[in-house]
C-alpha positions as protocol buffer text, in pm:
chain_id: "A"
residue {
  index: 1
  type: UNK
  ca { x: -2680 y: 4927 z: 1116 }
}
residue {
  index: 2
  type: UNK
  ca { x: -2889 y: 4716 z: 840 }
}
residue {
  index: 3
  type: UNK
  ca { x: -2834 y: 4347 z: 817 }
}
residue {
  index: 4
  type: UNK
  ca { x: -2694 y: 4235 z: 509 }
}
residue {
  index: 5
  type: UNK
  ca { x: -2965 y: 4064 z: 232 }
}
residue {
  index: 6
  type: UNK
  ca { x: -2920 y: 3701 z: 196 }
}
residue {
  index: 7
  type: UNK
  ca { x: -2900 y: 3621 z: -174 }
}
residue {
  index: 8
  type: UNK
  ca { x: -3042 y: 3305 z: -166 }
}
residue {
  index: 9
  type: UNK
  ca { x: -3194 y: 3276 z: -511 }
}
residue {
  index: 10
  type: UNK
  ca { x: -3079 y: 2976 z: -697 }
}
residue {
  index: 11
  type: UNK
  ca { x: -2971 y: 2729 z: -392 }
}
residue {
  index: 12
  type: UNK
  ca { x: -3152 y: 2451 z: -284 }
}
residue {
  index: 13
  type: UNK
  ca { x: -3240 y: 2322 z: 59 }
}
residue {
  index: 14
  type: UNK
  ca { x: -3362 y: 1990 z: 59 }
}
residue {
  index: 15
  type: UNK
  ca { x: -3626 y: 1932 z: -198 }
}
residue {
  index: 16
  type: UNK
  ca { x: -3659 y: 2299 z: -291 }
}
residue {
  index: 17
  type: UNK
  ca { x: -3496 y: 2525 z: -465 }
}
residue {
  index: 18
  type: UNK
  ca { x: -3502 y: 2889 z: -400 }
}
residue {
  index: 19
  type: UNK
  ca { x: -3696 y: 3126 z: -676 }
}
residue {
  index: 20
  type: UNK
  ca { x: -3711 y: 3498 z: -543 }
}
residue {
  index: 21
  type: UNK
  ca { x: -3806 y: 3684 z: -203 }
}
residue {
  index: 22
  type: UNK
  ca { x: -4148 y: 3665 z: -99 }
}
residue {
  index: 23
  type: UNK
  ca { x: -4411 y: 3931 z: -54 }
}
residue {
  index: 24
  type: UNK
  ca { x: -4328 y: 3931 z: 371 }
}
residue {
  index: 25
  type: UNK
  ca { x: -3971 y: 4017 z: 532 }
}
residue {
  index: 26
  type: UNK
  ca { x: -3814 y: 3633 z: 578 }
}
residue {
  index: 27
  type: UNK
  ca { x: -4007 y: 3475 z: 388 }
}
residue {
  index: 28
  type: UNK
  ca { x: -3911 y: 3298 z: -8 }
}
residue {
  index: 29
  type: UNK
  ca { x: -4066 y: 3186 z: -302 }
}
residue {
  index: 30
  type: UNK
  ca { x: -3949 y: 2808 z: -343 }
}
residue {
  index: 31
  type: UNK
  ca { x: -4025 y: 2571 z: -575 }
}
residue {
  index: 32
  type: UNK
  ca { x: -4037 y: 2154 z: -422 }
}
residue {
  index: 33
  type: UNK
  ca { x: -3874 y: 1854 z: -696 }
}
residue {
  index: 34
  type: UNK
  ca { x: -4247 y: 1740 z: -768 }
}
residue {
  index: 35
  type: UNK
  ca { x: -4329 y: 2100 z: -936 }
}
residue {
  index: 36
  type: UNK
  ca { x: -4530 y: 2298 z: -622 }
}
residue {
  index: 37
  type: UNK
  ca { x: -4450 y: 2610 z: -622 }
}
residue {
  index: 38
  type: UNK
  ca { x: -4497 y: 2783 z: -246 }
}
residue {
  index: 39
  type: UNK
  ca { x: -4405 y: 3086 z: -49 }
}
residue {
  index: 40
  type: UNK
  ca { x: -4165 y: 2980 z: 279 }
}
residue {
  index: 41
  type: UNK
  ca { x: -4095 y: 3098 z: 591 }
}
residue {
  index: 42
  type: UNK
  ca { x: -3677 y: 3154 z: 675 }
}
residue {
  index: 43
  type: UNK
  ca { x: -3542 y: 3096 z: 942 }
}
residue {
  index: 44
  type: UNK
  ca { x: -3239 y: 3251 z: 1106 }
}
């Protein structure tokens, strides 16, 4: 069985908000409040 895909795009943790899916498996393209954009790690 496949895990379902988190459609996370849109929300916001914290200080970041959630862009798209990075280029590794768990990992997202977020974007902080002061205007960095970065690639994060998920977590479970």
């Amino acid at each position: 069985m496949r895990k379902a895909t988190l459609k996370l795009e849109g929300k916001r943790f914290g200080l970041y908000v959630v862009l798209s899916k990075g280029s590794k498996p768990r990992y997202w393209v977020t974007k902080c409040d002061c205007g960095k954009v970065t690639e994060t790690r998920g977590s479970r």
